[in-house]
C-alpha positions in Angstrom: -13.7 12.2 -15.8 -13.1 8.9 -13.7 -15.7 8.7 -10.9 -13.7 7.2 -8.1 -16.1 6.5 -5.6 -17.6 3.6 -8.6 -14.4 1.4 -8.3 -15.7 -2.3 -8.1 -15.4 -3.0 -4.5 -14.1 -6.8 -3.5 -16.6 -9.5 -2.6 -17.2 -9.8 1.2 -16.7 -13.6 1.4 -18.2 -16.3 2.1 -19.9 -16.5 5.7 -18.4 -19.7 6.3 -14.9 -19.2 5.6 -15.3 -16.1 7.7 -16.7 -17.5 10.5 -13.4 -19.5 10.7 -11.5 -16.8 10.4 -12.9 -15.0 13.2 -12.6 -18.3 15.5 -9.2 -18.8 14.4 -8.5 -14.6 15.4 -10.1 -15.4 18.6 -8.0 -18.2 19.2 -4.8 -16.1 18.3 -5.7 -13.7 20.6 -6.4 -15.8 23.7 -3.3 -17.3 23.0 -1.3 -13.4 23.2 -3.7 -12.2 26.3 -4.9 -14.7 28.6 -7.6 -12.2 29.5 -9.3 -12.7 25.9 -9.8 -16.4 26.6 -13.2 -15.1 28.6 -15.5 -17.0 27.0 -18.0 -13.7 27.0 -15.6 -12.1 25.3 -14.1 -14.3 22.8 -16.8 -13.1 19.8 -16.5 -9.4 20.5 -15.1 -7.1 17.8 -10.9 -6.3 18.1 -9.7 -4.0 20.6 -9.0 -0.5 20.5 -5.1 0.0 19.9 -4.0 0.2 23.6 -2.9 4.0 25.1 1.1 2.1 24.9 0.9 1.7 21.4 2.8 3.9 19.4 1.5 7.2 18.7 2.8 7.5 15.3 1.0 5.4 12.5 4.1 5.7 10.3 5.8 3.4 12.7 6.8 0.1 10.8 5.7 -3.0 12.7 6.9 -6.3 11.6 4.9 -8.8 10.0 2.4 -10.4 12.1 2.7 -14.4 11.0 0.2 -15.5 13.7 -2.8 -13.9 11.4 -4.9 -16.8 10.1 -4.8 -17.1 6.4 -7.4 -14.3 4.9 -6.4 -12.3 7.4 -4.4 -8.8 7.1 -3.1 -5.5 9.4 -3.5 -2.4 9.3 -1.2 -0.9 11.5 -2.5 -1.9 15.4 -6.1 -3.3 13.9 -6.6 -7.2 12.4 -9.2 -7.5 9.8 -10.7 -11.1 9.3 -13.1 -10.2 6.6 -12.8 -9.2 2.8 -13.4 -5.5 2.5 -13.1 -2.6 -0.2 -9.6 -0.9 -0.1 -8.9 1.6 0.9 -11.0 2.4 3.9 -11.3 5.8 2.9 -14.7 6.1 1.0 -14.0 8.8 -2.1 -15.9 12.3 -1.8 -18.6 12.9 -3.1 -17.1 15.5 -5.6 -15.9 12.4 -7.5 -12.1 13.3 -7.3 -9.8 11.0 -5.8 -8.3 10.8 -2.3 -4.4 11.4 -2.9 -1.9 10.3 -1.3 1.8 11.4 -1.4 5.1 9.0 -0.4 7.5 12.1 -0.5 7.9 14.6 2.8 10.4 16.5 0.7 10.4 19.7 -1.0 8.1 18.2 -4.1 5.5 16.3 -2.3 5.0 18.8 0.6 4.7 21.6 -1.4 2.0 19.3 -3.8 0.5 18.2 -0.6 0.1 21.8 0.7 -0.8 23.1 -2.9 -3.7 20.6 -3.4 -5.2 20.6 -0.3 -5.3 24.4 -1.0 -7.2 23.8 -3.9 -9.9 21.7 -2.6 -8.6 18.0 -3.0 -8.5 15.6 -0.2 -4.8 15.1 0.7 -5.5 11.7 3.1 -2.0 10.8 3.7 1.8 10.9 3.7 4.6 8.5 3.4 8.4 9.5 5.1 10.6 7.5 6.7 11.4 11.0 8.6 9.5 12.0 11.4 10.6 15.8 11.0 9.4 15.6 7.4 6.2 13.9 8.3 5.1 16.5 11.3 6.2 19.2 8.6 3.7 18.1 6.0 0.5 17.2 9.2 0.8 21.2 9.9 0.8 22.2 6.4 -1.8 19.9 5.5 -4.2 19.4 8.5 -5.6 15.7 9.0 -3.1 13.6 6.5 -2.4 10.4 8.3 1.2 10.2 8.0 3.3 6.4 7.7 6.9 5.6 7.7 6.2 3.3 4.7 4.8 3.9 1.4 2.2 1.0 1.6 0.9 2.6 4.4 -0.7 5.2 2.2 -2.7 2.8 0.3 -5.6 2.3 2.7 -6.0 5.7 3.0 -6.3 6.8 -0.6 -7.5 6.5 -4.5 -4.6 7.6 -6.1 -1.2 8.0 -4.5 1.6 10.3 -5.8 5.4 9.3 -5.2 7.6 12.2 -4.9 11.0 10.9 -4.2 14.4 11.3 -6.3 13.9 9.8 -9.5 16.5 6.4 -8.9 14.4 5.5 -5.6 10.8 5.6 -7.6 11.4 2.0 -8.6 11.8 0.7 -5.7 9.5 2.6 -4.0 6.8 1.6 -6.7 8.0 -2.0 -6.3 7.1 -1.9 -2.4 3.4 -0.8 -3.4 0.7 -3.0 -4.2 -2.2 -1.3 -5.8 -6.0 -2.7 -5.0 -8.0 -2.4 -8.4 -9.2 0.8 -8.8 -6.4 2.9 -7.6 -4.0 4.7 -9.5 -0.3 5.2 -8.8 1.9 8.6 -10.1 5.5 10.0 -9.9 6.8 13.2 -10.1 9.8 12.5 -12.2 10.7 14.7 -15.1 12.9 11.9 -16.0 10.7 8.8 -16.4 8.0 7.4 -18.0 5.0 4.8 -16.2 7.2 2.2 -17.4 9.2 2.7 -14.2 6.0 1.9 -12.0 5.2 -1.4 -13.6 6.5 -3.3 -10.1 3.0 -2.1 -8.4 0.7 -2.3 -10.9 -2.3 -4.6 -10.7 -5.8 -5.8 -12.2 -7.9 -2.4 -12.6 -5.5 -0.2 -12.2 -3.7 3.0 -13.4 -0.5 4.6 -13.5 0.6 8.3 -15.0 3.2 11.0 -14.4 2.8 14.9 -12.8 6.1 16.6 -13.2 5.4 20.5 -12.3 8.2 22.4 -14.2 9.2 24.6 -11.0 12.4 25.2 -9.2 11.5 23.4 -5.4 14.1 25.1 -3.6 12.0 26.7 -1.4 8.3 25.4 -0.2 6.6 28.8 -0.1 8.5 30.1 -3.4 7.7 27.3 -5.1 4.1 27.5 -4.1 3.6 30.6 -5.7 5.6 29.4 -8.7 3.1 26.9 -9.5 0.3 29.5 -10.4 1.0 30.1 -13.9 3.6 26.8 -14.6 4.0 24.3 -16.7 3.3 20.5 -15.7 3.9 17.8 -17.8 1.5 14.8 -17.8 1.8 11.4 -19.2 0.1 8.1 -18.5 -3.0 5.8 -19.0 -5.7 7.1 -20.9 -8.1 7.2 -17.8 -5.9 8.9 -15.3 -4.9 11.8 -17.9 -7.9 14.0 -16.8 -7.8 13.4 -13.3 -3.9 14.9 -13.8 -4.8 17.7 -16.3 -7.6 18.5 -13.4 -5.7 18.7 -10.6 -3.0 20.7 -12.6 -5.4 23.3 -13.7 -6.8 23.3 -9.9 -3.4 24.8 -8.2 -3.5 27.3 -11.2 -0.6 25.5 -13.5 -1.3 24.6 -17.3 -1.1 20.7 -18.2 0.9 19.6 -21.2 0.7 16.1 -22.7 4.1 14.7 -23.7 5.0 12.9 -26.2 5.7 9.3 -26.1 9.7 8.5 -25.5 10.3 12.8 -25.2 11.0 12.8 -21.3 14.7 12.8 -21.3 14.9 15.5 -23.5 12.8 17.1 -22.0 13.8 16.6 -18.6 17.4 17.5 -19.5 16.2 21.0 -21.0 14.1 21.7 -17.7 17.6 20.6 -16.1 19.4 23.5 -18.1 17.1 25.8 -17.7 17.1 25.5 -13.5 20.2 24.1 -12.3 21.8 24.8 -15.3 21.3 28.8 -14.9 22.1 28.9 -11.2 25.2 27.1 -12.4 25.7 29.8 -14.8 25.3 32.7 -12.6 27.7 30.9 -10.0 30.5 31.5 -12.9 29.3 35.1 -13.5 29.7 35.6 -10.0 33.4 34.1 -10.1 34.4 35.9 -13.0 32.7 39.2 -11.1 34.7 38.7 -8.0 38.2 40.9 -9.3 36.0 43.7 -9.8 35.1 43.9 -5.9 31.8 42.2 -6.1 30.5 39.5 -3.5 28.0 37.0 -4.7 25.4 39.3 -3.4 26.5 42.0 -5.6 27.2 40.3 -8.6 23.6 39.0 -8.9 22.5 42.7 -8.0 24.5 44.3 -10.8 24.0 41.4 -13.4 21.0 39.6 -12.4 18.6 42.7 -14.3 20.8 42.1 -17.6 20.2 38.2 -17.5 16.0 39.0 -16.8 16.1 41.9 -19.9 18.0 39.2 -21.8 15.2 36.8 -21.4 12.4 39.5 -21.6 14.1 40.0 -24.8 14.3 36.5 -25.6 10.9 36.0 -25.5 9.4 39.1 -26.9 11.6 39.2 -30.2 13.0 35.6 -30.1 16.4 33.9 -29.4 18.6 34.9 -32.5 17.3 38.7 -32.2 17.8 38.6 -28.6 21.7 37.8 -29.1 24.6 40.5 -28.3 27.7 40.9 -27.6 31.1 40.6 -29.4 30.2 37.0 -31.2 27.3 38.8 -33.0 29.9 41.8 -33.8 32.7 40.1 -34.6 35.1 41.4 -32.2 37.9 38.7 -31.7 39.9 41.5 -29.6 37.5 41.9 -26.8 37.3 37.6 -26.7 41.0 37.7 -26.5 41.3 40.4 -23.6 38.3 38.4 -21.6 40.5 35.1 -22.1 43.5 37.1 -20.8 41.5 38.1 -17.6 39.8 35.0 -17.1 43.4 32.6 -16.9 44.7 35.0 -14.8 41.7 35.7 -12.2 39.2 32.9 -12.4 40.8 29.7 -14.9 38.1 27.5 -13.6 35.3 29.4 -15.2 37.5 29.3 -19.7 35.7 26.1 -20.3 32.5 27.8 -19.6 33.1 30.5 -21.4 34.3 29.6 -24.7 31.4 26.3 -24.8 29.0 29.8 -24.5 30.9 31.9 -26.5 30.9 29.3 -28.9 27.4 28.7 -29.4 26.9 32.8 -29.5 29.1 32.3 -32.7 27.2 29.7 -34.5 23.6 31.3 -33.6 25.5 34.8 -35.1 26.9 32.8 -38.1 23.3 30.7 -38.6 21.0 33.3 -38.1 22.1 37.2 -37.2 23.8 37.0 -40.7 28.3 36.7 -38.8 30.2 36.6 -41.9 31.9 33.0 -42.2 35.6 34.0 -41.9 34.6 36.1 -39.0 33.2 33.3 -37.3 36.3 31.3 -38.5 38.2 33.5 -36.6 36.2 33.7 -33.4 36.7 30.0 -33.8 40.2 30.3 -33.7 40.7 32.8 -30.9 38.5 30.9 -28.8 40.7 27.3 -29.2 42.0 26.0 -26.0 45.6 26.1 -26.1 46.7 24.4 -23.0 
């Protein structure tokens, strides 16, 4: 596995140069405070941020321009000299120190979830300051910044978990130091979407945990046991498959060019089943049942359905009247369903009609039957 703590750290140099740079700081600086102009003073090492300074590192400040050339922030504190980045030195455990840009749902629960399991979580990136005091309690002594580049001095490797059309731009505000590594979340994209922040020496992947993150606690105990796709550079791909198998999930290495498709099925499966049961609680709602009670009474059937599913396989796990043939009972639900709930016929007869080919494909539907489940099932708006 990647030893972080033996990235190449940058040259320190040259003593001349640097000497000029400090001159020129103290020069800067007298010119700001009168006070520093002392000529006792003038050499000493920068001052403390002052007690008025904002408490909150994720603040943004505006460029400084005044900083002689070499020079560079970080946050209230001017650096003259060359130095490795980040400042964070890497345990000694050899994993890296992560870093998340994300105080949402995704990278709060990951933040919580790997600091649980022994990783140093170092900081956080939100342009929210609810989100970012949110994700400091759940993970006790993450620096927290209101811009992603923020998180770079403070970590090896740093995670963006943001909505999949904002992780370019996010990615394109980032500028790596060699030696760190740079991930999304996204079920959607590939590392081709981070290319904006790479640099020399570094490394770029993908962690998409296949959970529903509706919830930070649910979905905390959802990760024990799921799935989480990885993808990326050859030297990063242990580091993921680690830290995967650390909060209890199982890695899975896609294939190059697969992530829409799979991304779309993960899409189905989730949003696309809640979707579902919002119809079956529609359709429910003439029989006296509330949303409550319609996933009461029919969430066990959809849970035996995919216990069956999975135990004996989709075909076998198929009823209902597409697998019997029964045109009559598709006809009266067609009836009810125009009269009581007309939003919800397009849902049913896509289903319906893929009921019939799995029955006609593979549970042995006679042809003409399915012809005529075909027919009874035509929209005739």
């Amino acid at each position: 596995m990647r030893a972080w703590s033996d990235a190449t750290q940058p040259p320190p140099g040259d003593p001349a140069t640097l000497e000029e740079l400090r001159r020129a700081g103290a020069a800067d600086a007298a010119a700001a405070d009168p006070a520093a102009a002392d000529p006792a003073t003038a050499n000493a090492a920068p001052a403390s941020p002052s007690p008025s300074a904002s408490a909150d590192p994720g603040t943004p400040r505006p460029a400084d321009s005044s900083l002689p050339t070499g020079a560079h922030r970080h946050g209230d504190e001017v650096h003259l000299e060359a130095h490795a980045h980040p400042h964070a030195p890497a345990p000694d455990d050899g994993r890296p120190i992560i870093g998340i840009v994300g105080g949402g749902p995704v990278g709060l629960t990951l933040g919580a979830a790997l600091a649980a399991a022994g990783w140093q979580v170092g900081a956080v990136a939100s342009r929210d300051p609810a989100r970012r005091e949110r994700f400091r309690q759940l993970v006790p002594g993450a620096r927290a910044f209101a811009e992603p580049a923020g998180i770079l001095d403070e970590c090896q490797l740093a995670i963006i978990a943001v909505p999949d059309d904002a992780i370019a731009d996010v990615a394109a505000g980032m500028r790596l130091y060699s030696g760190q590594a740079l991930v999304h979340t996204s079920g959607l994209h590939g590392t081709e979407v981070l290319a904006a922040a790479r640099a020399a020496g570094t490394s770029c992947g993908s962690f998409h945990p296949l959970v529903a993150f509706a919830d930070v606690d649910r979905a905390l105990a959802a990760l024990r046991g799921a799935t989480v796709a990885i993808e990326g550079d050859e030297d990063i791909l242990d580091v993921l498959a680690e830290m995967a198998q650390s909060i209890g999930a199982l890695p899975v290495r896609l294939a190059p060019g697969s992530k829409p498709a799979y991304h779309a099925a993960a899409v189905l499966a989730a949003g696309g089943l809640v979707a579902l049961l919002d119809v079956i609680a529609e359709v429910a709602a003439p029989a006296g049942l509330d949303e409550a009670g319609a996933l009461a009474v029919y969430g066990p059937l959809a849970a035996q359905a995919l216990g069956n599913a999975r135990a004996l396989g989709i075909a076998p796990a198929l009823t209902g009247p597409a697998v019997r043939g029964d045109a009559g009972t598709i006809e009266a639900h067609l009836a009810a369903l125009e009269g009581s709930a007309p939003a919800t016929l397009d849902t049913y007869r896509a289903l319906v009609r893929r009921q019939v080919s799995i029955a006609e494909a593979r549970r042995g539907l006679a042809p003409e039957t399915a012809a005529r489940l075909r027919a009874e099932l035509a929209d005739r708006r």
